[in-house]
C-alpha positions as CSV (number, residue, x, y, z in Angstrom):
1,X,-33.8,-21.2,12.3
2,X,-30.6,-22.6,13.7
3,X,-27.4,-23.2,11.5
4,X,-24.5,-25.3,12.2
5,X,-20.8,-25.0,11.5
6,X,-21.5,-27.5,8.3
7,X,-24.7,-25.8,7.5
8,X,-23.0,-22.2,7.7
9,X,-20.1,-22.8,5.7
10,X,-22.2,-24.2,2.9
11,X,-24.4,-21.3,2.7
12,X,-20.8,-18.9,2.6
13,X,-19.0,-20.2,-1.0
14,X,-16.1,-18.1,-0.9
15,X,-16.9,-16.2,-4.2
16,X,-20.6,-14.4,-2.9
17,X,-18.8,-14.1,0.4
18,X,-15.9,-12.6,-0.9
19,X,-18.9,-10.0,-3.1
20,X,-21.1,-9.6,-0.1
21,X,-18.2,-8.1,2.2
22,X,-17.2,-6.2,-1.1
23,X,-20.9,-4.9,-0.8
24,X,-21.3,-4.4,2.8
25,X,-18.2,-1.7,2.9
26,X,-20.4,0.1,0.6
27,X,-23.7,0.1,2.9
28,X,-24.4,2.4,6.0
29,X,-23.8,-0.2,8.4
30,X,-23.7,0.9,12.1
31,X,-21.0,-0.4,14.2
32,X,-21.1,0.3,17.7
33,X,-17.9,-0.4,20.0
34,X,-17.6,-3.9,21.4
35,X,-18.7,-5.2,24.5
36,X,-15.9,-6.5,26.8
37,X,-17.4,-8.2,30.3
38,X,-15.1,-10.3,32.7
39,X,-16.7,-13.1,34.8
40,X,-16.1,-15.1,37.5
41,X,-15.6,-18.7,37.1
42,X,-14.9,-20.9,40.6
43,X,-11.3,-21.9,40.5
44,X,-10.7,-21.3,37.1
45,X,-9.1,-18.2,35.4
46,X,-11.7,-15.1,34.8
47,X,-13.9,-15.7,31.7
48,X,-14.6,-13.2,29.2
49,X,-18.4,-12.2,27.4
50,X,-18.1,-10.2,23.9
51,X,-20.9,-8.6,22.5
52,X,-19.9,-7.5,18.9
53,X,-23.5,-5.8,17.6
54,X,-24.0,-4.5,13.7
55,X,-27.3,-3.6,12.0
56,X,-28.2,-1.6,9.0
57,X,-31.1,0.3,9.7
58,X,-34.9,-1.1,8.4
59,X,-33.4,-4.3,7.4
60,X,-30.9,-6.2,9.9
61,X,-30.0,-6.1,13.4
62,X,-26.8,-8.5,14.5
63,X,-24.9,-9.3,17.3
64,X,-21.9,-12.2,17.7
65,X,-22.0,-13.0,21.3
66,X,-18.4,-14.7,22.4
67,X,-16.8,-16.6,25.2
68,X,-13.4,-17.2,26.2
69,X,-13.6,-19.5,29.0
70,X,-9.6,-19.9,29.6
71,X,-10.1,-22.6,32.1
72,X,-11.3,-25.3,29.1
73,X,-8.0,-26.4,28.9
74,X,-7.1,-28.0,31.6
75,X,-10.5,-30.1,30.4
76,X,-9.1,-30.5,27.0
77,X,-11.8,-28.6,25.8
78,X,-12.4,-25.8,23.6
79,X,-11.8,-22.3,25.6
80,X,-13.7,-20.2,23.3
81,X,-17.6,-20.5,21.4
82,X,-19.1,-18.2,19.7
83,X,-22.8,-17.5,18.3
84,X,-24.6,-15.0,16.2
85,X,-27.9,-14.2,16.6
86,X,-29.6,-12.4,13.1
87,X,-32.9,-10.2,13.5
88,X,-35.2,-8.3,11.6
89,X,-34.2,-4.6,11.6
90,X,-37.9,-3.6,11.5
91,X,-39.4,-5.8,14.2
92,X,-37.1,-7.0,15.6
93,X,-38.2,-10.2,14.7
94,X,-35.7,-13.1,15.8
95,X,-34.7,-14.5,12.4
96,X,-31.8,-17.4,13.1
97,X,-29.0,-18.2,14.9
98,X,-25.8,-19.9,13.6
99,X,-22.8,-21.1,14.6
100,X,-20.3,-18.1,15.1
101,X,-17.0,-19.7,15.3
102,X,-17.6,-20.6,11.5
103,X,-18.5,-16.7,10.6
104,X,-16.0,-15.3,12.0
105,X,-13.4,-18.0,10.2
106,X,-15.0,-17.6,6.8
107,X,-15.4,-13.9,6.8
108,X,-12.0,-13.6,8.1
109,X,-10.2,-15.6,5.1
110,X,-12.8,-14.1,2.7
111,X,-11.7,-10.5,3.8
112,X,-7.9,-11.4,3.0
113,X,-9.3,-12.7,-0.4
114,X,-10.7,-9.3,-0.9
115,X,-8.0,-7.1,-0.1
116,X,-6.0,-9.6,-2.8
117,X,-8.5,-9.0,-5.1
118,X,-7.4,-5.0,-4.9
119,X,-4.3,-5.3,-3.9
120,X,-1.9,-8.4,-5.3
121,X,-1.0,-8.4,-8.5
122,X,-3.5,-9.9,-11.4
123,X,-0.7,-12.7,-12.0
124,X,-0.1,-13.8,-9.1
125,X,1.1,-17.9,-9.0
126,X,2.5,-18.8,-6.1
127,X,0.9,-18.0,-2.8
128,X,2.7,-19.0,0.4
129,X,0.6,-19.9,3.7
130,X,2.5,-18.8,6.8
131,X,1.2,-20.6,9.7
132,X,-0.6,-24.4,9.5
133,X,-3.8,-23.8,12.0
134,X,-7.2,-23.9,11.1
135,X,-7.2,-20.5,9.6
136,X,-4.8,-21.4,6.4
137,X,-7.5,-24.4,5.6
138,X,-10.0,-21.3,5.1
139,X,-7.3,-18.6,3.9
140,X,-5.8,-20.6,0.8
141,X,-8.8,-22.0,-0.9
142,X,-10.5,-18.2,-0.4
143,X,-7.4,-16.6,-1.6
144,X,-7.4,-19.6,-4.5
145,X,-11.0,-17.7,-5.2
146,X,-9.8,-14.4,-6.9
147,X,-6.6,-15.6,-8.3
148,X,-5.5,-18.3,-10.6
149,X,-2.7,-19.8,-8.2
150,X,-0.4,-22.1,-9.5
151,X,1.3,-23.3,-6.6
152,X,0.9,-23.0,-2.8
153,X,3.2,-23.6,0.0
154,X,3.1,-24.2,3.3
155,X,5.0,-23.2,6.6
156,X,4.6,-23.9,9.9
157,X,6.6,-24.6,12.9
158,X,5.4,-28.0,13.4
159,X,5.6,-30.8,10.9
160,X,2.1,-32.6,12.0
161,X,-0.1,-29.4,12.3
162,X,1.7,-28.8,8.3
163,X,1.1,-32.3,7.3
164,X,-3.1,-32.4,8.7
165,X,-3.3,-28.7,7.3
166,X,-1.8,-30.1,3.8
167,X,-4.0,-33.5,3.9
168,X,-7.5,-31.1,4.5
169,X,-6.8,-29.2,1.5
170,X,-5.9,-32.4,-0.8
171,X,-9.5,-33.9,0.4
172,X,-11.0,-30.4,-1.5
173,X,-8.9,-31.1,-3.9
174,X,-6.3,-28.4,-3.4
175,X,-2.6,-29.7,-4.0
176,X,-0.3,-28.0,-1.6
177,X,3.7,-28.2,-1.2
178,X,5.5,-27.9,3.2
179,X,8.1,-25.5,3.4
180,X,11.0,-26.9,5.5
181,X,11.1,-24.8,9.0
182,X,14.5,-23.1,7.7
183,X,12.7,-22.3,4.6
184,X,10.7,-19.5,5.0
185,X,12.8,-16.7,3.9
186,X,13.2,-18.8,0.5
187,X,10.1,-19.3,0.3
188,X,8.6,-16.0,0.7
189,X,11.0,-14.6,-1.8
190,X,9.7,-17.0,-4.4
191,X,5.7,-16.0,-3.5
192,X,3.5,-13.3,-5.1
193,X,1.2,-13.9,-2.5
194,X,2.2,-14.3,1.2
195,X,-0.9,-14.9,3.7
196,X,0.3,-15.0,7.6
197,X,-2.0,-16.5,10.5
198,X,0.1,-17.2,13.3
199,X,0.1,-16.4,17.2
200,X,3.9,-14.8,16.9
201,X,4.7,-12.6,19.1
202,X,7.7,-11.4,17.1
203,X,8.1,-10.8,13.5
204,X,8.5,-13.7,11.3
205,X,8.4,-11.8,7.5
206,X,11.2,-9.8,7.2
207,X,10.9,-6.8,4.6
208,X,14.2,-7.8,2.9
209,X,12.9,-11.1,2.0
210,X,9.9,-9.3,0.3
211,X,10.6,-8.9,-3.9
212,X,9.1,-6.5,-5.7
213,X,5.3,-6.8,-6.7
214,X,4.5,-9.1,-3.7
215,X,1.5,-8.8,-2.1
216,X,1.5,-9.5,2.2
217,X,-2.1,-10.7,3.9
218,X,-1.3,-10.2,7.5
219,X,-4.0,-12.1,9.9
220,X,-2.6,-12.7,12.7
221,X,-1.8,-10.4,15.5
222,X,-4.4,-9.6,17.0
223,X,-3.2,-8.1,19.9
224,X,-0.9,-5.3,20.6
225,X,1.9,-7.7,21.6
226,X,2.0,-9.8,18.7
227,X,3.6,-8.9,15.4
228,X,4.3,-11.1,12.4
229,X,6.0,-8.6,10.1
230,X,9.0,-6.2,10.9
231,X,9.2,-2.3,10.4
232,X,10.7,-2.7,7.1
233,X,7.8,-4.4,6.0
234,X,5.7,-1.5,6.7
235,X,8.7,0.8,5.3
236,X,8.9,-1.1,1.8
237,X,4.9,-1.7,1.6
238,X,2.1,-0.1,0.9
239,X,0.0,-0.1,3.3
240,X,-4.0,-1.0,3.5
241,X,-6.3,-2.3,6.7
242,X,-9.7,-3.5,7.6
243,X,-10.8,-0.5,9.2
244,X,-8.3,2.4,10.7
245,X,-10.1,2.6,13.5
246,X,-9.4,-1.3,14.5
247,X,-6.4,-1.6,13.6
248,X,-4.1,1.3,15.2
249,X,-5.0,0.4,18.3
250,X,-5.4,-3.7,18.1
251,X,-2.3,-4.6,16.5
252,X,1.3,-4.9,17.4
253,X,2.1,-4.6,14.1
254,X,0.8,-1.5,13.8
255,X,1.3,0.4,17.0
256,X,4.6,-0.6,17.3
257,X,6.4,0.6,14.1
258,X,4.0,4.3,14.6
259,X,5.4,4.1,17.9
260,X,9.1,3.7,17.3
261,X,9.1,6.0,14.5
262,X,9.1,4.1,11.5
263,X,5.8,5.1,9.8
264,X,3.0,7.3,11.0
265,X,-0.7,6.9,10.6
266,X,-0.6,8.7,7.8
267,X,1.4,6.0,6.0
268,X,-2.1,3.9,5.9
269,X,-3.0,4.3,2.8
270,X,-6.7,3.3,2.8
271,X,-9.0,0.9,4.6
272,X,-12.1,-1.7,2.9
273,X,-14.4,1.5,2.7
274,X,-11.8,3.3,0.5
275,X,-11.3,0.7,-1.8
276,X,-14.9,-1.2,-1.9
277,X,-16.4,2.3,-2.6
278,X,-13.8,3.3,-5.3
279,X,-12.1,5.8,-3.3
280,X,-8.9,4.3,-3.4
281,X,-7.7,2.0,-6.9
282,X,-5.4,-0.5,-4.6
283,X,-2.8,-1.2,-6.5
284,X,-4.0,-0.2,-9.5
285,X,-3.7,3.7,-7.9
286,X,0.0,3.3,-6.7
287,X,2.9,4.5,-8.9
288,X,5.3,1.9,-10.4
289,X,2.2,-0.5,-9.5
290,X,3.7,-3.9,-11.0
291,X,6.9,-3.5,-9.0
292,X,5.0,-2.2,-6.0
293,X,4.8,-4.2,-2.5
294,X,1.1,-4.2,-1.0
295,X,1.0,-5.2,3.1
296,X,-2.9,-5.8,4.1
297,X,-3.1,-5.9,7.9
298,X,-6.8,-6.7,9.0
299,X,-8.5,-7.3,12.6
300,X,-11.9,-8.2,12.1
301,X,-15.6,-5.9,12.2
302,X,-18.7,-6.4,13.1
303,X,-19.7,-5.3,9.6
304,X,-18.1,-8.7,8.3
305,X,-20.1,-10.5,10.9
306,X,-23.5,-8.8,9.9
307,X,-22.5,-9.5,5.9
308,X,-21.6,-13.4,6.3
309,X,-24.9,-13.8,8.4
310,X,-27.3,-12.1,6.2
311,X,-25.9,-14.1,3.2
312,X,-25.9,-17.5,5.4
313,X,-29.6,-16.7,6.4
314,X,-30.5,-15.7,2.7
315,X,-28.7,-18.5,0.9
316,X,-30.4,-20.9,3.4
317,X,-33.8,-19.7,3.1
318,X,-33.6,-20.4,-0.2
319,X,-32.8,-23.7,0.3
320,X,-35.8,-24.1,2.5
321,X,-38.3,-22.2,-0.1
């Protein structure tokens, strides 16, 4: 069975992909450490192969194989592709292959919708999208999922990439309003929700702009050297991750307020398995919890990978049955 980006993303509706990673933080799932492997690639820049393997035993076996061939754009084509290959975890049986790219988007916005569903506040209106790419496209309707939003903004450093971001929602029938480019600490002081997914390199959301009760998805940085909140943020907030293991030593905005002093580990509150498994209320466990500000920082795990593909292969052997 093969399954392409379209074909994926209708077998992942946002709510049982949202429940499924809920699940999945639950489940014994094995997660070995990724494979990094650099290649060689003629006159072009050094290519890199990422093996990202999951299984729970007796039942599945994954792996998401990517490539970042840097060299793709100076042939205006994309640099990185990505693929996941699902098997049976008793034979080993080859069961389907999908597009990977789409996955990792979908499980990416549908963990941020998760940690909302913990961690922002039950009334939440207005969520603000911080950065225009392809990921807010999959962020807001997924955040849209577990909370009655009112009203959704959108920021972004260029007007085009806000105005194509703001016409793909309106074809799903998702109004959404642009935030001028001097308008973002305005705007984030009006939000309950604030959801980031940008390549900054330096903080953009400033923990003074942050009022009480808000709740801050933070997707980007993804890389040591790039931050999109300040230390205050981390100061003020609450904070949750992904995984502990993932994120101290894969984000900048992480490792660099624990390095200069500003929080420890310690301050991490809990990650997906404390909450999905009850261990941790979210909000509902912090003191002054309506007034409270919650800061979700994720990175990504192969345990998202292995949920979304199980629940693609499932939902479309259904459709074949």
């Amino acid at each position: 069975m093969y399954l392409s980006a379209d074909q994926v993303a209708a077998c992942l509706p946002w709510e049982d992909l949202i429940n499924a990673l809920d699940e999945a933080f639950t489940r014994d799932i094995v997660v070995p450490i990724r494979h990094h492997h650099h290649m060689h690639v003629g006159d072009d820049p050094d290519a890199t192969l990422l093996l990202m393997p999951a299984w729970i035993e007796n039942e599945y076996v994954g792996v998401k194989q990517v490539n970042v061939f840097p060299g793709n754009n100076k042939r205006q084509i994309p640099g990185l592709t990505s693929h996941y290959l699902l098997s049976c975890g008793r034979t080993g049986h080859h069961l389907a292959e999908m597009d990977g790219n789409t996955i990792t988007a979908r499980r990416t916005a549908a963990a941020s919708a998760l940690a909302s569903r913990y961690l922002s506040r039950p009334d939440a209106k207005t969520l603000l999208m911080v950065g225009s790419g392809r990921m807010a496209t999959h962020l807001i309707p997924a955040h849209l999922a577990v909370r009655d939003i009112e009203r959704v903004l959108v920021w972004g450093i260029d007007d085009n990439s806000v105005a194509n971001c703001i016409n793909t929602l309106a074809a799903e029938g998702i109004t959404c309003e642009q935030v001028a480019v001097d308008g973002l600490a305005e705007a984030v002081a009006q939000a309950d929700i604030v959801s980031c997914a940008t390549l900054a390199n330096h903080p953009l959301i400033q923990g003074d702009w942050l009022r009480p009760g808000t709740h801050l998805d933070l997707v980007g940085s993804f890389t040591p050297a790039m931050r999109e909140a300040d230390n205050a943020v981390m100061t003020r907030g609450s904070v949750f991750v992904d995984t502990r293991a993932g994120a101290l030593k894969e984000t900048g905005d992480l490792i660099d307020p624990i390095r200069e002093g500003a929080i420890t580990e310690q301050d991490i509150l809990a990650e997906f398995r404390d909450l999905c498994g009850g261990h941790h209320a979210g909000r509902a466990g912090l003191s002054s919890a309506a007034e409270a500000i919650t800061v979700f920082k994720s990175v990504g795990t192969s345990e998202e990978d292995l949920a979304a593909a199980i629940l693609a292969y499932r939902q479309a052997t259904r459709h074949t049955d």
